[in-house]
N, C-alpha and C positions, 0 to 999 in steps of 0.2 A: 613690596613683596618680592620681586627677583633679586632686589639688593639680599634679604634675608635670606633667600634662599641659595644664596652664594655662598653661605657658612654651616645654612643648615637641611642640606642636604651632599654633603661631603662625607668621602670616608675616613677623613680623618677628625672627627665631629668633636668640637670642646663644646657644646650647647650653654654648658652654665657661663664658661669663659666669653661667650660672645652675647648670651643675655646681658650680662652684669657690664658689659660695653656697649652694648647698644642702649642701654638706660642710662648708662652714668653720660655719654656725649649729648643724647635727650637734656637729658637733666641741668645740664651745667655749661651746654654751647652758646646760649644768649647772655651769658655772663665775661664770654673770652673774644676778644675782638677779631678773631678770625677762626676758620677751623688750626690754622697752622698753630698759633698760641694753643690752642685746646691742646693738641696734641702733644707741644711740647711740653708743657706742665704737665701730662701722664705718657713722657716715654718710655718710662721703665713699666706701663702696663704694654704690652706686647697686644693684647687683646685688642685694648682701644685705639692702639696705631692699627691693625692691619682694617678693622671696620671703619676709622675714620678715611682713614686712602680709599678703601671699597666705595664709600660714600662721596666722596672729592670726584669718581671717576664718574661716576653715575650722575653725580652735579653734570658734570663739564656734559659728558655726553649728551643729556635734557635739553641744556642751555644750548650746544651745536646745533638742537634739533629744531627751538626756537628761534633761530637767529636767523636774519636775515640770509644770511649764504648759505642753506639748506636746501637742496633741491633733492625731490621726490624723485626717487634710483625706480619707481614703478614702471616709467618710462622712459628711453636710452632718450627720448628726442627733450626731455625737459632742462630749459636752461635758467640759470642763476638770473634772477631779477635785478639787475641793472640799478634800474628807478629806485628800489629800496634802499640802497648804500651809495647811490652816486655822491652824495654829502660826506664819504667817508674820507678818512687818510688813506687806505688803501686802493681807492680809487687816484687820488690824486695822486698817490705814488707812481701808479699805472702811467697816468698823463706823463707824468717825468721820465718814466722808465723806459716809454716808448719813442721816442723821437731822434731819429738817428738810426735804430736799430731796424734794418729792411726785413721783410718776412724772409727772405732767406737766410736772414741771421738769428733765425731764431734757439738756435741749438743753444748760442749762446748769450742770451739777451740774461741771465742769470748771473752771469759768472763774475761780474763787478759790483754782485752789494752781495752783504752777508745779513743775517737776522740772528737777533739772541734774545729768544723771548721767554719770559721765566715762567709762563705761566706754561699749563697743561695741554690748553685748548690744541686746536690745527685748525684755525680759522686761516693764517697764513697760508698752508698747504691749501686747503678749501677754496679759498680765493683765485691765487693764483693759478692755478690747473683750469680755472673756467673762463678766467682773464685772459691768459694766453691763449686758448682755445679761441675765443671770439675776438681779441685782436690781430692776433695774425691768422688764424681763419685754417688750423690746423686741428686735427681730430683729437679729443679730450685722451686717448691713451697716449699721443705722444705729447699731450703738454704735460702728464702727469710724471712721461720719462724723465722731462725739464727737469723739473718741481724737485723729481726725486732725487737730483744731483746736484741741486741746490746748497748753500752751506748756510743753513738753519740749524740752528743749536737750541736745545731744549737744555737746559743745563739741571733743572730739577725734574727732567725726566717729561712723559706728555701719556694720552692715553693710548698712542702707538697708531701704524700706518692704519690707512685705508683699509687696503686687502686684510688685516686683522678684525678692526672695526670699521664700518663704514660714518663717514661724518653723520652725526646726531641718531648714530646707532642703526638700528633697523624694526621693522617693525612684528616679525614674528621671531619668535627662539627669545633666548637668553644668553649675555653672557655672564662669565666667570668674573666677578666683580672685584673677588679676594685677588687670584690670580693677579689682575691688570693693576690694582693698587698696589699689586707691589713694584710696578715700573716708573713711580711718582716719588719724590723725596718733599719734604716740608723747607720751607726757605731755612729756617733754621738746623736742618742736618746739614750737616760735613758733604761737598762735594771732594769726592776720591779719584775719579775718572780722571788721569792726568790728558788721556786724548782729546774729554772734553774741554777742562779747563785751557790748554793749548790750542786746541779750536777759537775757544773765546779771546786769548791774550793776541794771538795771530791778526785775527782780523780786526779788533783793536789798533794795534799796531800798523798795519798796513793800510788804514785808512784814512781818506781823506776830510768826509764828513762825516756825521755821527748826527743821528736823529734819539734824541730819546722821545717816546711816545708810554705816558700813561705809568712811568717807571716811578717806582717810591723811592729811590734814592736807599735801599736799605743797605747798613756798613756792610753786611755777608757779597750781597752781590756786587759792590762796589769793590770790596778787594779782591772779587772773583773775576771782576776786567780791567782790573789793574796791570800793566806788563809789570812783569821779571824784572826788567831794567831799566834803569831812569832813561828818558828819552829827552832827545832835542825839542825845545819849544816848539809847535806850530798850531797856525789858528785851524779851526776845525769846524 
């Protein structure tokens, strides 16, 4: 119902445009092997792109609120459950990320790995902000200052900070579902953004190791961390 109500109570109202899309993705989404296919086979309807992205944000944000790394904002004292992800990679990145690095260095315990994750979520933002916080034993507004200066690349866009959305949303109000779907791109759109695509070739290029985790290997995103110029062999 809040998803619906993101198109239909607007003043700039198409009702029939956004029925006839909210039945047609119904209708025909267990036939297309992702939402992104769906979409791309009807982008010249304009209608069933901005309701399918409204819908993508609404997924994601559910999904934030079921996940493990959700903590109840009811109370400032509740902290991220450990025990439920310790079997993660983002745990064990932690384990790696912290050894060397003294609590007084934590301004910059950051600044030597970069992130490029194609998906939507901020499971990485999430994480991190409560990971720093309880390993170096520093107050969750300044591990969030970290976090925030991080060079995380969302390259198809994400469902945007904190302070807009809170991770796995909140529990009274609504938001604007049309609005936020439009700060998402389908793997298959054209990234344009030369800031971000040069974000990505950058740390590419200036890196030493390279984790892929959970990636599909798709050609779009492979020639979107391709550098510019041919480079000297090295192992990775």
């Amino acid at each position: 119902m809040d998803l619906a109500l993101s198109f239909f109570e607007r003043q700039d109202r198409r009702d029939h445009d956004y029925v006839a899309a909210f039945n047609l993705i119904q209708n025909g989404i267990l036939l297309a092997n992702s939402i992104d296919d769906f979409l791309n086979i009807h982008e010249a309807d304009q209608g069933a792109v901005n309701v399918g992205k409204a819908a993508i944000v609404r997924s994601i944000i559910a999904a934030e609120r079921d996940s493990h790394l959700w903590v109840d904002p009811s109370n400032m004292y509740n902290k991220m459950d450990l025990e439920r992800i310790v079997g993660s990679w983002l745990v064990k990145f932690m384990q790696v990320l912290g050894p060397g690095r003294k609590a007084a260095e934590v301004d910059n315990v950051l600044d030597d790995v970069s992130f490029i994750g194609f998906n939507y979520d901020r499971c990485i933002e999430q994480f991190l902000t409560h990971a720093l916080s309880h390993l170096y034993g520093v107050p969750r507004a300044k591990a969030t200052e970290i976090v925030n200066r991080a060079n995380i690349i969302h390259p198809y866009g994400w469902v945007g900070p904190f302070e807009r959305v809170p991770f796995g949303g909140q529990e009274h109000g609504r938001f604007d579902y049309l609005t936020l779907g439009q700060g998402v791109k389908t793997y298959t759109e054209q990234i344009e953004e030369e800031s971000v695509i040069t974000k990505m070739q950058t740390a590419i290029r200036d890196s030493r190791c390279i984790v892929f985790l959970g990636f599909a290997y798709h050609k779009q995103n492979m020639a979107l961390l391709k550098p510019p110029k041919s480079q000297k062999t090295r192992q990775v």
